[in-house]
C-alpha positions in Angstrom: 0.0 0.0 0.0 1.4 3.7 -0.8 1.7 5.7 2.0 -0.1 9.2 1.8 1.3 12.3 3.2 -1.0 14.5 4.8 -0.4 17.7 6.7 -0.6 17.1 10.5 -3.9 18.1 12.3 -3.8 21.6 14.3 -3.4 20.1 17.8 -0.4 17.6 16.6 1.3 20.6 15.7 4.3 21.7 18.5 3.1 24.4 21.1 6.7 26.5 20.2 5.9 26.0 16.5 2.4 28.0 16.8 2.2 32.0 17.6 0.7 33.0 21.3 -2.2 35.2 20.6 -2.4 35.8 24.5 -1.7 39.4 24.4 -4.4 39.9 22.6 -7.0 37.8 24.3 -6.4 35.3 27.3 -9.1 33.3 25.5 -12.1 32.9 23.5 -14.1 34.3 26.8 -12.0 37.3 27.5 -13.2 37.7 23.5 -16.2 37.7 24.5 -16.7 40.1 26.9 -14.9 42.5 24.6 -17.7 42.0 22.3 -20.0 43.0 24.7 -18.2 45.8 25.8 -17.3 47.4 22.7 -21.5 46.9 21.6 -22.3 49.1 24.4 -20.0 51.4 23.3 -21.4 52.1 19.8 -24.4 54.5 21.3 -21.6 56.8 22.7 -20.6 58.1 19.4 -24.4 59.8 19.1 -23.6 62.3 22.3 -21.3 64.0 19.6 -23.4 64.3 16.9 -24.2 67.7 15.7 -21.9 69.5 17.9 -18.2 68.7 16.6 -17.6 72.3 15.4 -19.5 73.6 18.7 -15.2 73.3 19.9 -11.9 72.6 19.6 -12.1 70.4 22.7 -15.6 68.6 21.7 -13.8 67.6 18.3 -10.7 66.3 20.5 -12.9 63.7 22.9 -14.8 62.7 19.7 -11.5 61.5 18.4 -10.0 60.2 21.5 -13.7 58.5 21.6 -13.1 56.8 18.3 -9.6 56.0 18.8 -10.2 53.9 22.2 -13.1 52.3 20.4 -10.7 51.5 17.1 -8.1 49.9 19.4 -10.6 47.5 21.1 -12.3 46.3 17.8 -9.1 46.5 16.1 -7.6 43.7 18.6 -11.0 41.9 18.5 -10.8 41.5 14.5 -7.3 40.5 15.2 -7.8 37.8 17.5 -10.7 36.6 15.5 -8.9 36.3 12.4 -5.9 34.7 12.8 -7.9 32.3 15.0 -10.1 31.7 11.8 -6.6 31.1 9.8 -5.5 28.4 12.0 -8.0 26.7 10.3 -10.0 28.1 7.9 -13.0 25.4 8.2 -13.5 25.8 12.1 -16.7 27.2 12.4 -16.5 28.8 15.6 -13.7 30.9 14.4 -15.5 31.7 11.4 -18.9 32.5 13.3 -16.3 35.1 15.7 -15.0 36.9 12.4 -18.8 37.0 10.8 -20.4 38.8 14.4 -17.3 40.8 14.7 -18.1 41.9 11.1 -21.3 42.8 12.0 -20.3 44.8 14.9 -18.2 46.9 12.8 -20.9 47.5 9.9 -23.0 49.0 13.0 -20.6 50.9 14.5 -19.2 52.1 10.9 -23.2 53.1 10.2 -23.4 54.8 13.8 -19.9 56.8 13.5 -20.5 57.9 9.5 -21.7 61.4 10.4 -18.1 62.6 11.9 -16.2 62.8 8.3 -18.9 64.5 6.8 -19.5 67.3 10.2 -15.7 68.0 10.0 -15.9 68.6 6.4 -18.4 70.8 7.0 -17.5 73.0 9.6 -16.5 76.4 8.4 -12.8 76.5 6.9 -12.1 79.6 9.3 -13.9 78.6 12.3 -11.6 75.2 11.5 -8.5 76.8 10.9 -8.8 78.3 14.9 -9.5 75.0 15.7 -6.1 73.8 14.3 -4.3 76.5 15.5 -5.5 75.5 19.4 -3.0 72.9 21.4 -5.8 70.6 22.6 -5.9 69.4 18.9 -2.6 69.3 18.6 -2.6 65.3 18.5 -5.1 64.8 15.7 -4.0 68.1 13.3 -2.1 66.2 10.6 -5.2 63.3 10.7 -7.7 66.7 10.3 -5.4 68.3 7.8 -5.4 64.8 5.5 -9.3 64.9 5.9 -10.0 68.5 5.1 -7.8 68.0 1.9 -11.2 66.4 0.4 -12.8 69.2 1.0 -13.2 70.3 -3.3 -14.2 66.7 -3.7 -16.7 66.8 -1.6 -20.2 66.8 -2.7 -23.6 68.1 -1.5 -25.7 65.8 1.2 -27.8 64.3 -1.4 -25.3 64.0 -4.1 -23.4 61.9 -1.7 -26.1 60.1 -0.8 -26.7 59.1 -4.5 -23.0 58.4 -5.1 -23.6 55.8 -1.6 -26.3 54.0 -3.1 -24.4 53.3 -6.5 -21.2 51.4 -4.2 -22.9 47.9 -5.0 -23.5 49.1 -8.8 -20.3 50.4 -9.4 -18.1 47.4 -8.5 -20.0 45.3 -11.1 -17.6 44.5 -13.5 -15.1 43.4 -11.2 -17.5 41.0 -10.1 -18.6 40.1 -13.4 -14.7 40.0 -14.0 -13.7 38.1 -10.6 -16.7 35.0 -11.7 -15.7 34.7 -15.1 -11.9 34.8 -14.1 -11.6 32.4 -10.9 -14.7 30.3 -11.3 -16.1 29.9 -15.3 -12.6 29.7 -16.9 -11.3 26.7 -17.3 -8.1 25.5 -18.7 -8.0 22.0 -18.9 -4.6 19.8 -18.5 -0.8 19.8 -19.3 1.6 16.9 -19.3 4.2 17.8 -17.0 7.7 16.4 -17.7 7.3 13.2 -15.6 4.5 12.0 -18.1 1.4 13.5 -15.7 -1.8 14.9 -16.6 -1.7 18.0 -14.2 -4.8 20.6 -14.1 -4.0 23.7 -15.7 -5.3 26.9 -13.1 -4.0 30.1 -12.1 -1.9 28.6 -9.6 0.1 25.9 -11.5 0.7 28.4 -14.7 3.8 29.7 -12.7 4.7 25.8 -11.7 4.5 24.7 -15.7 6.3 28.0 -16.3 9.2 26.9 -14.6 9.2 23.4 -16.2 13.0 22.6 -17.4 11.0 21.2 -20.3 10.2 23.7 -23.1 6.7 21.6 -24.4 5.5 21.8 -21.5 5.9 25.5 -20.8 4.7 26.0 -24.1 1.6 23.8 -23.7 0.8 25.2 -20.0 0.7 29.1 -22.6 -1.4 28.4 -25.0 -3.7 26.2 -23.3 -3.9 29.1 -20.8 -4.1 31.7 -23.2 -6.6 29.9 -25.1 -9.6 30.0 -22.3 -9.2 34.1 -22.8 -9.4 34.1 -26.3 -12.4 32.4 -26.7 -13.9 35.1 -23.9 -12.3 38.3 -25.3 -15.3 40.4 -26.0 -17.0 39.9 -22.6 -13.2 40.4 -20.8 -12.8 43.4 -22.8 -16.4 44.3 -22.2 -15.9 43.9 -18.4 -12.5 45.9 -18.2 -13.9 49.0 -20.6 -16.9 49.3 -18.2 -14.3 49.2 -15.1 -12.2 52.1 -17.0 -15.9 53.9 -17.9 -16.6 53.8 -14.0 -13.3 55.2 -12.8 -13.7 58.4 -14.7 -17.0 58.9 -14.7 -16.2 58.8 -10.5 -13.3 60.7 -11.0 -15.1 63.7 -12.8 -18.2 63.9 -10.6 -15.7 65.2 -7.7 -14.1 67.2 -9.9 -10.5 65.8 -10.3 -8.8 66.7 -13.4 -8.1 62.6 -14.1 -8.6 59.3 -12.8 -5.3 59.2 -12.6 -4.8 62.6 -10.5 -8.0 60.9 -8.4 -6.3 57.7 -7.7 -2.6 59.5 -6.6 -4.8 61.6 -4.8 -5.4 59.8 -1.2 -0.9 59.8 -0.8 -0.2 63.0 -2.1 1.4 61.6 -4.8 2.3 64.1 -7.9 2.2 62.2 -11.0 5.8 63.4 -11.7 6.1 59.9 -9.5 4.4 57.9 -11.8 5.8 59.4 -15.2 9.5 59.7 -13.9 9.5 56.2 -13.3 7.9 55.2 -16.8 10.7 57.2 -18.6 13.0 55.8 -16.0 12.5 52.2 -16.8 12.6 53.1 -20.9 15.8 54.2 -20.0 16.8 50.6 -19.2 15.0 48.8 -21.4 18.4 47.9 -23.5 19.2 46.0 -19.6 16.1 44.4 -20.0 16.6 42.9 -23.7 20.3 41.5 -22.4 19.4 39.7 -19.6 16.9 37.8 -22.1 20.0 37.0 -24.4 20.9 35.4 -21.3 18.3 33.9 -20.6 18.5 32.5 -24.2 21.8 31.3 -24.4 21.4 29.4 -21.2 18.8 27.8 -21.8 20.0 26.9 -25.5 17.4 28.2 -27.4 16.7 29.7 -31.3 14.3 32.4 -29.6 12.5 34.0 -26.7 8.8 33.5 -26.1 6.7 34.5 -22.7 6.9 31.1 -21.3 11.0 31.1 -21.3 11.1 33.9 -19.1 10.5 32.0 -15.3 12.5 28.9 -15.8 15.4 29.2 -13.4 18.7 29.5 -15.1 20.3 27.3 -11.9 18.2 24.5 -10.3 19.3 23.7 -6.7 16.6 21.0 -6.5 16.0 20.0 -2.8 18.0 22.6 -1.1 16.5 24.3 1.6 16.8 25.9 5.1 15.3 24.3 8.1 13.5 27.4 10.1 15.6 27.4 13.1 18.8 28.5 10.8 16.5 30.8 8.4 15.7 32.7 11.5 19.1 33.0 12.5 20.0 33.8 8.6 17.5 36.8 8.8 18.8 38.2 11.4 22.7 37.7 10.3 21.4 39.5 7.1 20.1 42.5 8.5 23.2 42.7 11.0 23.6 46.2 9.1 20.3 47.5 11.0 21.6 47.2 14.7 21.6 44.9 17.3 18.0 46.4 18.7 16.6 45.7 15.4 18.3 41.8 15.4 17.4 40.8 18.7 14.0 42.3 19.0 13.5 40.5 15.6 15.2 36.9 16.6 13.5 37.1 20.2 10.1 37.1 17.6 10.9 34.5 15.7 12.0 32.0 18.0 11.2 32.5 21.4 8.7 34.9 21.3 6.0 33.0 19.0 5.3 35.6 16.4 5.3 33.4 14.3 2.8 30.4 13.3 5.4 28.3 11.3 4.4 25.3 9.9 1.5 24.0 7.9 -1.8 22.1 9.5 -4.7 20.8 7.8 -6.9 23.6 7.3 -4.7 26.7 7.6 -4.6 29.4 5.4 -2.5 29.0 2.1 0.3 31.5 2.0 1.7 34.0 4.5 1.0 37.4 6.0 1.8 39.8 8.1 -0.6 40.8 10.9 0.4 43.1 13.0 -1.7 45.7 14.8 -1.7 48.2 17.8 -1.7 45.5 20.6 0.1 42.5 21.0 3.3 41.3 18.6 3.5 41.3 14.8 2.3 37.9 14.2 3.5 36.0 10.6 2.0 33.6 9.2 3.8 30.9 7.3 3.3 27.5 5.7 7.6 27.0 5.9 8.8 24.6 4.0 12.2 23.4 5.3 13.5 21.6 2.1 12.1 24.8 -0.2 14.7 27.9 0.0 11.9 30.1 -1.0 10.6 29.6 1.8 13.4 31.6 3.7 13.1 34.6 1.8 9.4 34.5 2.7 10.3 34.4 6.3 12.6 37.8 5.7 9.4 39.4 3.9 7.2 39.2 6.2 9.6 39.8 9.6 10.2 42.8 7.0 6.3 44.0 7.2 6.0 42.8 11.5 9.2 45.1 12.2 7.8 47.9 10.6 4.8 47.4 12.6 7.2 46.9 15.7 8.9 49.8 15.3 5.8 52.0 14.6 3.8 50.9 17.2 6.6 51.8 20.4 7.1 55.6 18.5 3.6 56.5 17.1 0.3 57.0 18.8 -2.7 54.7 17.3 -3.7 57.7 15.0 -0.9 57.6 13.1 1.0 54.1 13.6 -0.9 52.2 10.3 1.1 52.6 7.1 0.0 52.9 3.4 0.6 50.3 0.9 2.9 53.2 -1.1 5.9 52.5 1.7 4.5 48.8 2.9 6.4 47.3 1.0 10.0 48.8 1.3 10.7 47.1 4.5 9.6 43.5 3.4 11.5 43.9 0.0 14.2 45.5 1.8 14.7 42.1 3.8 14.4 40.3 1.0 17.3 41.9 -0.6 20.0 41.9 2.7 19.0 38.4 3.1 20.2 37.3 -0.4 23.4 39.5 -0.3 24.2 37.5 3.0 23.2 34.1 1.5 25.4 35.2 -1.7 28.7 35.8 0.6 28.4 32.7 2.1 27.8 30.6 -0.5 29.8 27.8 -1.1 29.6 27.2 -5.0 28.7 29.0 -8.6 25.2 27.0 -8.7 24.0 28.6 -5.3 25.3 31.7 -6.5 23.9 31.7 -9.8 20.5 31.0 -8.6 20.6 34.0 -5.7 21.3 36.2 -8.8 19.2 34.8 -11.0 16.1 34.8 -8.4 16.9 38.9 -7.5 16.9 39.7 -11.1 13.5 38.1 -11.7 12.6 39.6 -8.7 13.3 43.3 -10.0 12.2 42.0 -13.9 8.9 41.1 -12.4 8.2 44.0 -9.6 9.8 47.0 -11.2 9.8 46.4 -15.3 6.7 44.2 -15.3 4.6 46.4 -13.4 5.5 49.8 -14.7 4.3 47.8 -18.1 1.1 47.6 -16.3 0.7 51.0 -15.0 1.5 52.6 -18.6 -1.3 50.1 -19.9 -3.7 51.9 -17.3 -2.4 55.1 -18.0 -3.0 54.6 -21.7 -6.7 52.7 -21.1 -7.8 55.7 -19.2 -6.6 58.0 -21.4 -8.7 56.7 -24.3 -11.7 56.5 -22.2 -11.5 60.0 -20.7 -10.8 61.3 -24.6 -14.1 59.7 -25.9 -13.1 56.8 -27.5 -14.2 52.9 -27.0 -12.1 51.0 -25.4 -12.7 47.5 -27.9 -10.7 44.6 -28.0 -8.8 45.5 -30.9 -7.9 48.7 -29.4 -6.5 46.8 -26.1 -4.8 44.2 -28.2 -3.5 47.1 -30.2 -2.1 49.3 -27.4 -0.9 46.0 -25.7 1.1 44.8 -28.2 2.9 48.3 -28.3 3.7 47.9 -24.9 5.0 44.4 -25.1 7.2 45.4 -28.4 8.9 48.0 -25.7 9.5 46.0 -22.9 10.8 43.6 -24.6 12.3 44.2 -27.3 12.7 43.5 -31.0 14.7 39.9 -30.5 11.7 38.4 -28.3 9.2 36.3 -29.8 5.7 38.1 -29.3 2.8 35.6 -29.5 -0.1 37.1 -30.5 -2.2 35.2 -27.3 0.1 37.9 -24.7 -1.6 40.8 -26.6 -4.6 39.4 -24.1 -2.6 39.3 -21.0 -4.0 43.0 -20.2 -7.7 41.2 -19.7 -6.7 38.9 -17.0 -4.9 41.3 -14.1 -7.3 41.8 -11.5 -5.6 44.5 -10.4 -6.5 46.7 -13.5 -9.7 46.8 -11.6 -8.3 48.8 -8.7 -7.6 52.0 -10.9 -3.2 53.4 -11.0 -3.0 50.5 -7.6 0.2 48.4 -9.6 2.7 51.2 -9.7 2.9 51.1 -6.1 4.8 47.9 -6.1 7.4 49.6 -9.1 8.1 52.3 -6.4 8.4 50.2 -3.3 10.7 47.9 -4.9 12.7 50.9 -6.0 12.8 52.5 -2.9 13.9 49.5 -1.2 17.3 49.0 -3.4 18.1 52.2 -3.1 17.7 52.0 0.9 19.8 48.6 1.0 22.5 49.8 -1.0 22.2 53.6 1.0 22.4 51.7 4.1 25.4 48.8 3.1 27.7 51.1 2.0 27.3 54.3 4.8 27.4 54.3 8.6 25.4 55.2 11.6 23.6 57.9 10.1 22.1 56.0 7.1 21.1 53.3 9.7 19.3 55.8 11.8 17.6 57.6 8.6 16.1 53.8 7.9 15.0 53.2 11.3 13.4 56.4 11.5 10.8 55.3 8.4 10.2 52.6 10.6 9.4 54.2 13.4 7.5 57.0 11.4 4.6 54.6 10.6 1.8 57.1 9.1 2.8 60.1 10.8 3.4 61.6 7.6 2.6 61.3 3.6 4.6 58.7 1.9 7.2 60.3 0.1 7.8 62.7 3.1 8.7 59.6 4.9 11.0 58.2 2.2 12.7 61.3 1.7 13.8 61.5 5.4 14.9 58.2 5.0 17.4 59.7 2.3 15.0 58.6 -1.2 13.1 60.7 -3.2 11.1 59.0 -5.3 9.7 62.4 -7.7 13.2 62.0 -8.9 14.2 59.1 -10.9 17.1 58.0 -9.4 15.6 55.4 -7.0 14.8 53.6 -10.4 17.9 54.1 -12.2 19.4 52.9 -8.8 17.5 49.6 -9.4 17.6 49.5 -12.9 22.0 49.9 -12.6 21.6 47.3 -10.0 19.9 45.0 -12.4 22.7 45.9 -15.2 25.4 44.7 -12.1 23.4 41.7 -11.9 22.6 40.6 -15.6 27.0 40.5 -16.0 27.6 38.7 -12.6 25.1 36.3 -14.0 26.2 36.5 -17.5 29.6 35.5 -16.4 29.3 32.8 -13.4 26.7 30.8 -16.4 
């Protein structure tokens, strides 16, 4: 009889190998009466209706009011859901995240009158109010509220634009069904003779197939489920694009674009500067996929070469006891307060949830929040080296939260996704420079290079791709014209002829790869993780090569949290992203990269 491997059950899994959500709640009772605390609580936010611009000091206890009450239900959904990711099928967890949800919807309904009684509170009876100290806590968080102000519609009109939120997100339902649930694309035969199903999750496994058939099989097989839906894909997307801008001009922003940057004071001298930047680079680009070629002995370069790893390791992995202590080696350059507060996490103090159960959420996260530690998930995989670099990302993301928690007050500890993710790519990148020093041979070395400069490829050149093709889509829409499937195939196909260049083999099937990114419907979102990855090169490379004062400057963006609008945060830290040298920075980093590789192959 074959044996089966399962995944051990939650309670055969080691006490030690599990976080200690504790500090958060003592137990599912102590949850409990927080629920019924915090329920009473909801009427208190009516004493302060109609009366926050009666004073300066009424508007400071409704704040203080809301902020006590956000910390309680902010630990409560907390608790609740990484009890629920344990094990996703446990119904008792589920049934704690589904009432705390509907606690919050009630206390979100009872608290929805305080944005719009700020906004409406007479700018120079609000700029006295700024000027007194008993605000002096909450002015930035009133300052980045009254900033809506000329976007702001009349009662009614708002109330209209409310009862649309269900209508307007249609097509990325319509989208989301057609995409994850209707589509299907039937099977491949991997290289060991299997027939494998063919989803969204194994495209990336077939991808990186040392066997070119079935890489090329896994593409068009793929590739074919779109074509055959085109016109309702291109259907879908046009109506997401028609939605944005009509949004966008009923509150009177000049673009969608201008709309979207809006929320973190982003000029888009950010988002153009590093669209011309990447061009720049391009020729960097069109070498490494010489290389690419040549190694893998090929005539020509289609899509479906580009993920196949130049160097395989095969089972070579890092049991997590000597990842941990690999992380924190790596980011020796950040202190010892920053390595032992991090190693204490990781190993003794039970951040982290480690290993796999039946169950348990797929993946890993980050989940820090106000109270308690920076908990991590993590499915490790000891024999995976992967899964390593994982561990760095997300300790990346919890010591951000660490850091921001013990130097900002609740208002202002939570950071935006613009900076999020500097600090976990920023691991990322000092863990593989410490892994590539100690490593023992060319194969090990190869493959560290090989997996940064996929790494930047697909996070920096792959996604300012994408936010050009938004840029573009919206452009069209907002000039009047339709946005058909010729015109996206079109438009696409321009794109991909620039990216990558005039030696790559362009099937016509990619021209569709623009319809299936769900994050085209979350308008000018993808450029965000072209910047971050950016801003975290040039902050490694800032902080290996100087001293003290570089160190400090890093851990200060830490410690800012939200205190202050992305870029002002980054620019302390010694980047400025409205200038394109972060970019180049990466983009010169890849060009190191593509000849270290070039030459150890």
């Amino acid at each position: 009889m074959a044996t089966v491997k399962r995944s051990p059950l939650r309670r055969d899994i080691k006490k030690e190998d599990t976080w200690d959500l504790s500090p958060l709640f003592k137990d599912d009772k102590a949850w409990d009466a927080a629920y019924r605390k915090l329920d009473k609580q909801i009427a208190g936010f009516e004493k302060f209706r109609g009366k926050l611009g009666s004073s300066a000091k009424t508007l400071r206890d409704c704040y203080a009011f809301e902020i006590e009450f956000d910390k309680l239900a902010e630990t409560m959904r907390s608790y609740a859901f990484l009890k629920s990711s344990e094990d996703v099928a446990n119904s008792t967890y589920q049934g704690m995240v589904a009432r705390y949800t509907h606690l919050a919807t009630h206390a979100m309904e009872a608290a929805s009158f305080i944005a719009p009684e700020i906004q409406a509170i007479p700018k120079k009876k609000m700029d006295a109010f700024l000027k007194d100290p008993v605000l002096k806590d909450y002015r930035y968080a009133l300052e980045k509220l009254l900033r809506y102000r000329p976007h702001i519609l009349s009662e009614p009109e708002e109330m209209v634009l409310a009862m649309q939120g269900e209508v307007a997100g249609t097509a990325s339902k319509v989208f989301g069904q057609l995409n994850d649930a209707d589509l299907k694309f039937g099977f491949v035969t991997d290289e060991k003779g299997r027939k494998v199903e063919l989803t969204h999750g194994s495209l990336i496994t077939f991808y990186e197939s040392p066997k070119r058939t079935v890489r090329k099989e896994a593409f068009h097989k793929f590739y074919d489920a779109y074509e055959a839906h085109s016109n309702t894909l291109a259907a879908t997307l046009s109506s997401s694009v028609l939605n944005d801008v009509y949004h966008a001009r009923v509150r009177h922003y000049p673009s969608v674009r201008e709309a979207s940057l809006f929320h973190d004071k982003v000029p888009v001298a950010v988002y153009d500067n590093l669209i011309k930047a990447v061009h720049a680079n391009l020729k960097t680009v069109y070498r490494y996929l010489e290389v690419r070629r040549k190694a893998l002995k090929i005539k020509d370069v289609h899509i479906y070469d580009c993920y196949v790893p130049l160097a395989h390791l095969g089972k070579s992995g890092m049991p997590y006891a000597k990842a941990a202590d690999s992380v924190c080696a790596a980011l020796a350059p950040l202190g010892d307060g920053y390595c032992k507060a991090l190693h204490e996490g990781l190993v003794r103090g039970r951040w982290v949830d480690r290993y796999e159960n039946q169950g348990k959420r797929s993946g890993a996260f980050s989940a820090g929040g106000y109270s308690g530690p920076p908990y991590i998930l993590m499915n490790y995989k000891d024999d995976v080296i992967d899964s390593a670099f994982t561990l760095a990302h997300e300790a990346g993301h919890s010591m951000h939260t660490y850091y921001s928690v013990r130097n900002q007050p609740y208002q202002y500890y939570d950071y935006t996704i613009f900076v999020a993710e500097v600090a976990s790519t920023f691991n990322e990148l000092l863990l593989g420079k410490y892994l590539f020093d100690h490593a023992k041979d060319k194969k090990m070395r190869a493959f560290l290079i090989n997996r940064e400069l996929d790494e930047i490829r697909n996070t920096l050149v792959r996604q300012t791709m994408f936010a050009e093709f938004e840029h573009i889509t919206h452009a069209i829409t907002e000039n009047g014209e339709p946005l058909t499937i010729e015109r996206i195939r079109h438009e696409y196909r321009g794109l991909l002829e620039r990216y990558f260049g005039p030696e790559f083999c362009l099937d016509e099937q990619l021209t569709l790869e623009g319809l299936r990114i769900p994050h085209f419907y979350n308008a000018f979102y993808v450029y965000k993780y072209a910047t971050g990855i950016s801003a975290a090169v040039a902050l490694s490379e800032r902080v290996l090569n100087g001293g003290a004062k570089e160190r400090e400057a890093y851990l200060s963006f830490l410690k800012g949290g939200g205190s202050k609008f992305p870029l002002e945060l980054l620019r302390d830290a010694g980047v400025d992203m409205e200038k394109p040298g972060p970019v180049a920075t990466a983009m010169k980093r890849f060009a190191r990269l593509v000849d270290e590789l070039e030459e150890l192959l």
